[in-house]
PyMOL commands that place a pseudoatom at each C-alpha (Angstrom):
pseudoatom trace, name=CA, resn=UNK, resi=1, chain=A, elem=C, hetatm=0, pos=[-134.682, -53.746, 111.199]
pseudoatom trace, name=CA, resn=UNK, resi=2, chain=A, elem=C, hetatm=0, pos=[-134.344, -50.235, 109.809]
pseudoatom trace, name=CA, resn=UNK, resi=3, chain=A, elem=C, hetatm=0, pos=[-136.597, -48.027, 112.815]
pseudoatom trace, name=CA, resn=UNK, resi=4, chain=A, elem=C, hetatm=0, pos=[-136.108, -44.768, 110.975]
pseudoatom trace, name=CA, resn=UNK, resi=5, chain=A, elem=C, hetatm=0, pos=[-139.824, -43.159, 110.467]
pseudoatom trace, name=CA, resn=UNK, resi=6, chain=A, elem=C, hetatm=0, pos=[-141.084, -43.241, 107.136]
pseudoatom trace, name=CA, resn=UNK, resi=7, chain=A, elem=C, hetatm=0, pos=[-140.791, -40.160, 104.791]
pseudoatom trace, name=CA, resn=UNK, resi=8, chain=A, elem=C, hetatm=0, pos=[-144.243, -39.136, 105.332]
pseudoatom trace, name=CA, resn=UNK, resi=9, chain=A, elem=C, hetatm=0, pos=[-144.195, -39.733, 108.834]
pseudoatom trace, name=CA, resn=UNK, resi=10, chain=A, elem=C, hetatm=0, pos=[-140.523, -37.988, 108.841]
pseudoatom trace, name=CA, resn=UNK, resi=11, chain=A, elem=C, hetatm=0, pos=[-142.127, -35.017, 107.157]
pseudoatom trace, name=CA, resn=UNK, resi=12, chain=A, elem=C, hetatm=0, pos=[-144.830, -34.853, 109.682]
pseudoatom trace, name=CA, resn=UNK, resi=13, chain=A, elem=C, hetatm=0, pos=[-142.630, -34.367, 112.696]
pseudoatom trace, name=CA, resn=UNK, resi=14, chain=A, elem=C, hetatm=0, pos=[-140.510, -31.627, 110.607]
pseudoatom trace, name=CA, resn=UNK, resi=15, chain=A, elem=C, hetatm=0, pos=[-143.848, -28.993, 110.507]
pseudoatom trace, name=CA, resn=UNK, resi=16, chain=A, elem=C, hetatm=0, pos=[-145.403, -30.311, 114.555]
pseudoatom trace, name=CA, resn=UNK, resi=17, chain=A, elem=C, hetatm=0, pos=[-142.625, -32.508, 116.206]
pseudoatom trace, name=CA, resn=UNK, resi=18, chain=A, elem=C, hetatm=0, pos=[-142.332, -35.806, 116.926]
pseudoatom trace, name=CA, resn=UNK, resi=19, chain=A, elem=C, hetatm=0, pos=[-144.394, -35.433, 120.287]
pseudoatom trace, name=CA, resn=UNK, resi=20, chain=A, elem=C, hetatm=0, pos=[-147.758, -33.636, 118.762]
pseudoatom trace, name=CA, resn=UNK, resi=21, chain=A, elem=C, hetatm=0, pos=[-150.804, -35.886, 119.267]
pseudoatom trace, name=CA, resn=UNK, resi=22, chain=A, elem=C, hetatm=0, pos=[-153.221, -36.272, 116.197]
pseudoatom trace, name=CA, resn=UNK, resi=23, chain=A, elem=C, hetatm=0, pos=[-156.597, -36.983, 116.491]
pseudoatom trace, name=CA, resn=UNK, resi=24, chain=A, elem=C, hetatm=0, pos=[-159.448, -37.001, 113.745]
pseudoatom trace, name=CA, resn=UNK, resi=25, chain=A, elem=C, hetatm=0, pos=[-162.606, -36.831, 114.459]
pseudoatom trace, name=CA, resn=UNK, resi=26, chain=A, elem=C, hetatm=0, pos=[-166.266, -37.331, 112.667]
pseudoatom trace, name=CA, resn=UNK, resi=27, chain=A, elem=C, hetatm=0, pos=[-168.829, -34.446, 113.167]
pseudoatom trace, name=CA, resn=UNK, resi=28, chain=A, elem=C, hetatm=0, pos=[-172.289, -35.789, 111.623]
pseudoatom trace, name=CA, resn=UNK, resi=29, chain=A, elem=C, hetatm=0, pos=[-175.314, -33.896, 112.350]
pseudoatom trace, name=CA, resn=UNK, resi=30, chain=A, elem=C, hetatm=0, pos=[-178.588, -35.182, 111.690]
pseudoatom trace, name=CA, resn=UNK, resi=31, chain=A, elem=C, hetatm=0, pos=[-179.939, -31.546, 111.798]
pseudoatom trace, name=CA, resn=UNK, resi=32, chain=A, elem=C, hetatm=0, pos=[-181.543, -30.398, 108.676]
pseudoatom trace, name=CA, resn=UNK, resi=33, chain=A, elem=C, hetatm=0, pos=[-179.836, -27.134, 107.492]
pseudoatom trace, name=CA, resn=UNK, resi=34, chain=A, elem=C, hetatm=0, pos=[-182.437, -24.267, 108.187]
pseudoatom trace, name=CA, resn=UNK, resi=35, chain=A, elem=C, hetatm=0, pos=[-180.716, -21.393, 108.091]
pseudoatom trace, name=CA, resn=UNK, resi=36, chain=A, elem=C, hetatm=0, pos=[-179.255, -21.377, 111.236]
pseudoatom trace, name=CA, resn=UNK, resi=37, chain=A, elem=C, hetatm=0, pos=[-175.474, -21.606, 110.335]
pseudoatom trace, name=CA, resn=UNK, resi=38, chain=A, elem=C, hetatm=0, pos=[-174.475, -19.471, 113.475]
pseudoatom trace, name=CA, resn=UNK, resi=39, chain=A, elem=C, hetatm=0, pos=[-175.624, -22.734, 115.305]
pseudoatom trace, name=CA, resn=UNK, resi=40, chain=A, elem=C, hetatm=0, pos=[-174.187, -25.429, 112.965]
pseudoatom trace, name=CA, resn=UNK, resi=41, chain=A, elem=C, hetatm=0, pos=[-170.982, -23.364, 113.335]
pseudoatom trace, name=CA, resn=UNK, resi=42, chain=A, elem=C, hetatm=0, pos=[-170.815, -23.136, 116.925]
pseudoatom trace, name=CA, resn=UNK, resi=43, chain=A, elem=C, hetatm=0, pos=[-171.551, -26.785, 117.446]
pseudoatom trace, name=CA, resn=UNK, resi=44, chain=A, elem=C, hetatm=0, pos=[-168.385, -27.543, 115.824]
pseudoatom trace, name=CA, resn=UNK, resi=45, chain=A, elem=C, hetatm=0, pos=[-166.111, -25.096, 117.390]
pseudoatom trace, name=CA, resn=UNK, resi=46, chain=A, elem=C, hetatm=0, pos=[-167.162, -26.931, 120.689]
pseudoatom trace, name=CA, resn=UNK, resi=47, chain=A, elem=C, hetatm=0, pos=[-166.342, -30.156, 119.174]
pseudoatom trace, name=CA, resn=UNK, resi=48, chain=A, elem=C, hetatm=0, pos=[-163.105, -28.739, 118.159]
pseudoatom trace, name=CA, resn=UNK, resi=49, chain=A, elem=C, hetatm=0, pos=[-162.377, -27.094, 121.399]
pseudoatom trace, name=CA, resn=UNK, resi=50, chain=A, elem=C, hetatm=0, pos=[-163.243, -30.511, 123.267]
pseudoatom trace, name=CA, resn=UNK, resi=51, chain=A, elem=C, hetatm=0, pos=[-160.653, -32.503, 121.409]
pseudoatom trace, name=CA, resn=UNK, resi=52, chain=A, elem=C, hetatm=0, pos=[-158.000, -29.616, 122.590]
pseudoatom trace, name=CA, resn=UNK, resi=53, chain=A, elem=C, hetatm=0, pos=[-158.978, -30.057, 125.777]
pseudoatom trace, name=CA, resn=UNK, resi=54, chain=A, elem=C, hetatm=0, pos=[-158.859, -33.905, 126.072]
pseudoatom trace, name=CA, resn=UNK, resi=55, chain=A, elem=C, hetatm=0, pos=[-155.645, -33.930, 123.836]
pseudoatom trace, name=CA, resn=UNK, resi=56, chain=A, elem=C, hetatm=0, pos=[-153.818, -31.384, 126.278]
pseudoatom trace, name=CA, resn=UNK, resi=57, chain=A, elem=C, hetatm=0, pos=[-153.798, -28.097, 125.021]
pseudoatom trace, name=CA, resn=UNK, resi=58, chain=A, elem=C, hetatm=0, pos=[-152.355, -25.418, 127.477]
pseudoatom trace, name=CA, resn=UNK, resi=59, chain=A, elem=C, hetatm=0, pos=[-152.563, -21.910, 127.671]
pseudoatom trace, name=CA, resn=UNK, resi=60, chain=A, elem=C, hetatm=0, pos=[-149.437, -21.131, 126.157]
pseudoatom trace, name=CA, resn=UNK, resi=61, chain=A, elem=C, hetatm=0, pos=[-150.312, -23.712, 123.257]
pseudoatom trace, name=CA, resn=UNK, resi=62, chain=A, elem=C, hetatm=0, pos=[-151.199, -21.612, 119.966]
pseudoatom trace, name=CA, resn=UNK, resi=63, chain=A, elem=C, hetatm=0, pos=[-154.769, -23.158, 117.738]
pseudoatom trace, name=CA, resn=UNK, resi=64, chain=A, elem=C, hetatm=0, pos=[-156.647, -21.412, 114.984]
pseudoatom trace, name=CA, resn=UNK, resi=65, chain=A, elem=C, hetatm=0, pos=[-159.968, -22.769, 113.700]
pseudoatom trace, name=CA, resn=UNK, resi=66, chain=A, elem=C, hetatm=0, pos=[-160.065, -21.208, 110.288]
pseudoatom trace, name=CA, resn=UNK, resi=67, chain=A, elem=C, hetatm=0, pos=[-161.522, -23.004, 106.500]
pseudoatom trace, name=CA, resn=UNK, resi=68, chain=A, elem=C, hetatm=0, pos=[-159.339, -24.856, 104.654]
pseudoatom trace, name=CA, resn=UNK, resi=69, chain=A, elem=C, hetatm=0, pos=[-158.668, -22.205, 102.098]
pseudoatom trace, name=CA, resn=UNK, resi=70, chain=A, elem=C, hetatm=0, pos=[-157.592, -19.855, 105.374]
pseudoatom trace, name=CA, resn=UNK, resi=71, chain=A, elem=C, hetatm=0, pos=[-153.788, -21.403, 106.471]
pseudoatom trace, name=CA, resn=UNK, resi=72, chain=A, elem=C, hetatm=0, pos=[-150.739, -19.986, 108.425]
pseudoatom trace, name=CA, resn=UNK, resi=73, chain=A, elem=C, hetatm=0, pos=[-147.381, -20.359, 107.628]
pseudoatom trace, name=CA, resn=UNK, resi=74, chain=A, elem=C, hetatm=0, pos=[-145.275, -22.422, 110.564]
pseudoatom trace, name=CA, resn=UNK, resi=75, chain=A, elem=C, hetatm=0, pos=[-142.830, -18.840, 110.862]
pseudoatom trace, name=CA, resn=UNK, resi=76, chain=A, elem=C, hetatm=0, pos=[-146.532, -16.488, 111.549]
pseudoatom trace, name=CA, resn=UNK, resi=77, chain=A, elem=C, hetatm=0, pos=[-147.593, -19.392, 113.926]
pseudoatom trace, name=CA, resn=UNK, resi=78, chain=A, elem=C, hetatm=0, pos=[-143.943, -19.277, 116.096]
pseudoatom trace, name=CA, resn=UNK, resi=79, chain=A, elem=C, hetatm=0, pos=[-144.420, -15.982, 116.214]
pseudoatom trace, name=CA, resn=UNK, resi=80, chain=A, elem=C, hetatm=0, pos=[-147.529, -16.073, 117.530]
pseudoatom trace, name=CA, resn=UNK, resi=81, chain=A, elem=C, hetatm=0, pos=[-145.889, -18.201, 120.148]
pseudoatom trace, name=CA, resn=UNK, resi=82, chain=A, elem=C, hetatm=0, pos=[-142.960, -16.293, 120.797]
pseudoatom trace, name=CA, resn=UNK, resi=83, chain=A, elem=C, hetatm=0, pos=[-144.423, -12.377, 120.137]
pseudoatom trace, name=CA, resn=UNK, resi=84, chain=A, elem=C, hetatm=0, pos=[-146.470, -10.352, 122.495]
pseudoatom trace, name=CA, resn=UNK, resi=85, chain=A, elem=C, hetatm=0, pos=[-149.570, -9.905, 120.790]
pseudoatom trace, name=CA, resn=UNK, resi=86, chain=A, elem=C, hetatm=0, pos=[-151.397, -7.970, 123.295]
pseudoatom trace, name=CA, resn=UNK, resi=87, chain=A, elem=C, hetatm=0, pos=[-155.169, -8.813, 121.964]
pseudoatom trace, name=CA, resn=UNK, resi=88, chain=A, elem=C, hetatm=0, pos=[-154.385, -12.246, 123.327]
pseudoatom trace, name=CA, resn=UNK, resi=89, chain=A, elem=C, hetatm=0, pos=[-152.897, -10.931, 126.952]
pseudoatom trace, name=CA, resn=UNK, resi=90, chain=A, elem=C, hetatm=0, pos=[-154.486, -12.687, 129.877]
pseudoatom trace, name=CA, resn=UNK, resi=91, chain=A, elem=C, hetatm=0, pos=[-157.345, -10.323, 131.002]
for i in range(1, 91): cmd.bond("trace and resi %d" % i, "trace and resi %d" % (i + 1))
show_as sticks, trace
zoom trace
């Protein structure tokens, strides 16, 4: 039996390696939208920031939370990786 990975799955290691651990998750809020989107917003940047966590982000690990209109090439992200960027320098 052939135990090549699929194309799509093939593809998928190409842009985060064949080691990066995917997770999706399902944010439903029962909260009634009234105007506070500073809260809304924050409540899922936790959420987000949990799943790093348990998935095992470490500090040299790079993560944006942007839209889905905002994205990053792979190159800008390596370099984000590899550059010294001082604004994110270790207080």
């Amino acid at each position: 039996e052939d135990e090549r990975p699929s194309q799509k799955l093939h593809l998928l290691y190409q842009l985060f390696g064949p080691k990066t651990k995917v997770s999706v998750d399902y944010y439903i809020t029962s909260r009634e939208k009234t105007g506070d989107t500073v809260l809304h917003e924050k409540l899922q940047k936790e959420g987000i920031t949990n799943r790093w966590r348990i998935n095992g982000m470490r500090p040299d690990d790079v993560a944006i939370i942007g839209d889905a209109d905002e994205t990053f090439t792979r190159d800008f992200l390596r370099a984000l990786q590899i550059c010294d960027v001082p604004q994110f320098r270790k207080n």
